[in-house]
C-alpha positions as CSV (number, residue, x, y, z in Angstrom):
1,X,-5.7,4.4,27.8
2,X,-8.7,3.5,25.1
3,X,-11.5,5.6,27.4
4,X,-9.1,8.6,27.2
5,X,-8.3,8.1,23.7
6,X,-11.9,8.1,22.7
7,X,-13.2,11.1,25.1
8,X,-10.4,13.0,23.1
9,X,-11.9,11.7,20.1
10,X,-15.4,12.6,20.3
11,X,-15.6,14.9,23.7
12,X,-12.2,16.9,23.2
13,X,-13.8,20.1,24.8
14,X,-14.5,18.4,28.1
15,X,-11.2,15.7,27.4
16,X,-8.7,19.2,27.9
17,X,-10.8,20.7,30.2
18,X,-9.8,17.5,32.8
19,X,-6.7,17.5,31.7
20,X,-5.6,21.0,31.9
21,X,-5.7,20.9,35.6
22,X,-3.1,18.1,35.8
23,X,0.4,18.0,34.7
24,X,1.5,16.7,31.3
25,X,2.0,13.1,31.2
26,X,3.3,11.5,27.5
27,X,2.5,7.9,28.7
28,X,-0.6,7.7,26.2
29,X,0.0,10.7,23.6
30,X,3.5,9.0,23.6
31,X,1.8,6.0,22.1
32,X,-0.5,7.8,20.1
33,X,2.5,9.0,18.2
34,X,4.5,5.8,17.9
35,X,1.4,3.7,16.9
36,X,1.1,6.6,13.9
37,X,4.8,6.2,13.4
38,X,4.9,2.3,13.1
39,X,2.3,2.6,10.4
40,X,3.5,5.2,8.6
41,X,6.9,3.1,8.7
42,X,5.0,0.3,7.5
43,X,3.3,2.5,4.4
44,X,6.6,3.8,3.6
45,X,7.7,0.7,3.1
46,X,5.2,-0.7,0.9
47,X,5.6,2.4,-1.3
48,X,9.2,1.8,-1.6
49,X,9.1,-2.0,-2.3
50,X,6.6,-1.5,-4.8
51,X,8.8,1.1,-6.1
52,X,11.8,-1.2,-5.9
53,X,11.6,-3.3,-9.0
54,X,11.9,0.1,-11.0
55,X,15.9,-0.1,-10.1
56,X,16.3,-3.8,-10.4
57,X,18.7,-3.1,-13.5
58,X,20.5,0.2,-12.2
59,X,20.6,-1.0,-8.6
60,X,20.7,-4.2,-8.8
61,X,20.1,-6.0,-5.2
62,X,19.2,-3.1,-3.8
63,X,15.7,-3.2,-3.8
64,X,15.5,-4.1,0.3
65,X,17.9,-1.6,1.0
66,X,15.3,1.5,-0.6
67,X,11.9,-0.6,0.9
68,X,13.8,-0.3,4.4
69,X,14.6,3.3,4.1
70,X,11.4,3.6,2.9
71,X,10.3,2.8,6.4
72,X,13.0,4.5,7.9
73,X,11.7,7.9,6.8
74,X,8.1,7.0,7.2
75,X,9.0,6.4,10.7
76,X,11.1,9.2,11.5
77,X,8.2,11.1,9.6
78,X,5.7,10.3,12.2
79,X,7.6,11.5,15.1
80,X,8.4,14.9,13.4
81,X,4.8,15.2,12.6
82,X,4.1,15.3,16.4
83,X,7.2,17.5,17.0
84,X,6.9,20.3,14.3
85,X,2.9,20.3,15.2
86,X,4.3,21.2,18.6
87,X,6.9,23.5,18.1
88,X,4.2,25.7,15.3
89,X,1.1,25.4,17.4
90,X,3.3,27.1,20.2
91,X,5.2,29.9,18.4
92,X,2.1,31.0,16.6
93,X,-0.1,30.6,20.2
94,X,2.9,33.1,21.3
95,X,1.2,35.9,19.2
96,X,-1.4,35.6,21.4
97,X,0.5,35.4,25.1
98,X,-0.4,31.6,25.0
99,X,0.6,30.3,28.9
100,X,0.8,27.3,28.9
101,X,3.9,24.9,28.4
102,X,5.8,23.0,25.8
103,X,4.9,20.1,27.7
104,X,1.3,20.4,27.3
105,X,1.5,21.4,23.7
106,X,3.1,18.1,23.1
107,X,0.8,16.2,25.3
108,X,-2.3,17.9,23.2
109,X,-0.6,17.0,19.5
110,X,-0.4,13.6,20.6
111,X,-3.3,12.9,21.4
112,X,-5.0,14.9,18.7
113,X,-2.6,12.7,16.3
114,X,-5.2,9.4,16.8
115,X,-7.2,10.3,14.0
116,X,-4.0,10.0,11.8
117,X,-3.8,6.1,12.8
118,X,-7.2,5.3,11.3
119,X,-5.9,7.4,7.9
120,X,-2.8,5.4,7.9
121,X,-4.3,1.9,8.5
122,X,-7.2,2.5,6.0
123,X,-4.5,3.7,3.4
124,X,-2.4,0.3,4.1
125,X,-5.2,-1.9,3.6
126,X,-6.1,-0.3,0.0
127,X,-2.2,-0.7,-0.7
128,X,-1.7,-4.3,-0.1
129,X,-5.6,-5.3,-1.7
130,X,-4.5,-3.4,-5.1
131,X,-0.5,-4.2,-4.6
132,X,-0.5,-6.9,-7.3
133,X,-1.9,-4.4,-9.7
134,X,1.0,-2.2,-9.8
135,X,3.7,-2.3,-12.2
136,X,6.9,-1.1,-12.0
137,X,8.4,0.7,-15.5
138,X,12.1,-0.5,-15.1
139,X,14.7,2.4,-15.0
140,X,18.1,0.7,-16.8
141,X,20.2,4.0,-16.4
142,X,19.7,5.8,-13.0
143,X,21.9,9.0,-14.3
144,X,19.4,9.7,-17.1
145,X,17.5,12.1,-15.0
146,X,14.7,12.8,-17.5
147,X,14.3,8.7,-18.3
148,X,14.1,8.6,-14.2
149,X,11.6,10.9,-13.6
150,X,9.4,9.9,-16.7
151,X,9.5,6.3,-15.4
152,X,8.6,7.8,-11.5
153,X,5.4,9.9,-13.4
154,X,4.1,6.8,-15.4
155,X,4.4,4.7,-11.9
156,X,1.9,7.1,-10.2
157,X,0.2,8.0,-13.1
158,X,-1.2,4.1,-13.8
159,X,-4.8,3.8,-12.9
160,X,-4.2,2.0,-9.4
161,X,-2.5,4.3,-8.6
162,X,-3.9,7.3,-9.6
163,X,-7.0,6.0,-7.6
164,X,-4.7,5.5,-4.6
165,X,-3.7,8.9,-4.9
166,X,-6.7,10.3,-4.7
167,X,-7.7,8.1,-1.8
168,X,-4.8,9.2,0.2
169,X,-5.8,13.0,-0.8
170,X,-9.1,12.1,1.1
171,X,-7.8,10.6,3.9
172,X,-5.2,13.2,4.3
173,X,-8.4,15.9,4.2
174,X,-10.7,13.9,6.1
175,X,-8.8,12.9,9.3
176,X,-6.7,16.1,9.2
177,X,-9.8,18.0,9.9
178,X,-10.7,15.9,12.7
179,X,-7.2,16.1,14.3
180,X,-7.4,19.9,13.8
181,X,-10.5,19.9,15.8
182,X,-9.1,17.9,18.5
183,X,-6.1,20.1,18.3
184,X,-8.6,23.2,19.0
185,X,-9.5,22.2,22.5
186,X,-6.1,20.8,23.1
187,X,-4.2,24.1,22.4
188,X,-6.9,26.1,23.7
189,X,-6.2,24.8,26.8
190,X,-2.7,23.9,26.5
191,X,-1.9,27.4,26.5
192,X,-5.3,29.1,28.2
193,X,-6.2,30.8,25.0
194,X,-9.3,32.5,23.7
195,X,-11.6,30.4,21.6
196,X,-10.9,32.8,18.4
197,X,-6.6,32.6,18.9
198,X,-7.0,28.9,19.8
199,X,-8.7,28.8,16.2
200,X,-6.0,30.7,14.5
201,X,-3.3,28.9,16.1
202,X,-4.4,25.7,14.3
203,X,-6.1,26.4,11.8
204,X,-3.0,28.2,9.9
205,X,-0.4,25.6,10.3
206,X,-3.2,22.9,9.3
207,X,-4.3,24.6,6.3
208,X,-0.4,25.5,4.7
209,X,-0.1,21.6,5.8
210,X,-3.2,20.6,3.3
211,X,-2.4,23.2,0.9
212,X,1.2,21.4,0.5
213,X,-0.1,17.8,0.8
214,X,-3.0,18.1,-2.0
215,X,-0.1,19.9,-4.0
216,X,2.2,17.2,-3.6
217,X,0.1,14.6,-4.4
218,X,-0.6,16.2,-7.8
219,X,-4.5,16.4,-7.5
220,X,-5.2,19.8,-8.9
């Protein structure tokens, strides 16, 4: 499992070249995906637990129940990753009579979804090194929209994290761009395409993805 993980990490051409002469087996992209959904689980939990004490006073003795739906969606998060990846990589590959099977697109996301781990594991460790410098602006009246979303802004807006933010806008960057290179060789022969359509198949889906992440996180 590790040697094929790493060929697909730093030989993907010759990685999918093997493997698109066998049939799709989910055994280790599988894992891929549920390691990256475990961690993502885990980061959406510290978010929301670090969140928490903001509703001790509106929500009082709820703060475990939002950290463990925090996790909840980071984990459900991860798996759609993989399966909306899938489902784009192929519809826009069908613009270019892509071949090859669902199956194998899957098989191809997952495994280009490693680099993800390492973004979500360096992104935990800052979290819980800085976690004790993060303070929570209490929110006494939940249905005061404008009091709730002022509090939300000053929470991301304190220097911690702020710096956080922009760390994860790295990461996001960073190891995106090496999954979408992974996903190049993966799709290209996933679905026996041209070197130029294998390119546009990911590249558009990737980019709209980035495009929407920076955005979100409030860099620019």
């Amino acid at each position: 499992m590790a040697l094929k993980i790493i060929t697909a990490l730093f030989r993907p051409e010759e990685f999918f070249g093997e493997l698109s002469k066998e049939e799709a087996a989910f055994a280790v992209p599988f894992g891929i995906v549920i390691i990256y959904s475990i961690l993502s689980a885990v980061a959406g939990y510290q978010m929301a637990a670090l969140m928490a004490p903001m509703y001790d006073v509106a929500l009082e003795g709820y703060g475990g129940v939002i950290a463990i739906f925090g996790a909840i969606g980071g984990f459900v998060g991860g798996i759609m990753v993989w399966i909306v990846a899938a489902v784009l990589f192929y519809l826009v590959s069908m613009a270019f009579h892509g071949e090859g099977s669902m199956k194998k697109v899957l098989e191809a996301v997952g495994y280009g979804m490693a680099p993800l781990i390492a973004a979500a594991g360096i992104g935990i460790a800052y979290l819980a090194m800085v976690a004790d410098q993060v303070v929570a602006p209490v929110i006494r009246d939940i249905m005061d929209t404008t009091v709730a979303e002022e509090a939300v802004e000053a929470f991301m807006n304190q220097p911690v994290m702020a710096d956080f933010t922009l760390l994860q806008t790295f990461l996001s960057v960073v190891f995106m761009i090496w999954a979408a290179n992974i996903w190049y060789y993966g799709i290209r022969h996933a679905r026996k395409l041209k070197a130029r359509d294998a390119g546009i198949t990911v590249i558009i889906p990737v980019v709209l993805y980035l495009i929407i992440v920076i955005a979100s996180y409030g860099v620019f």
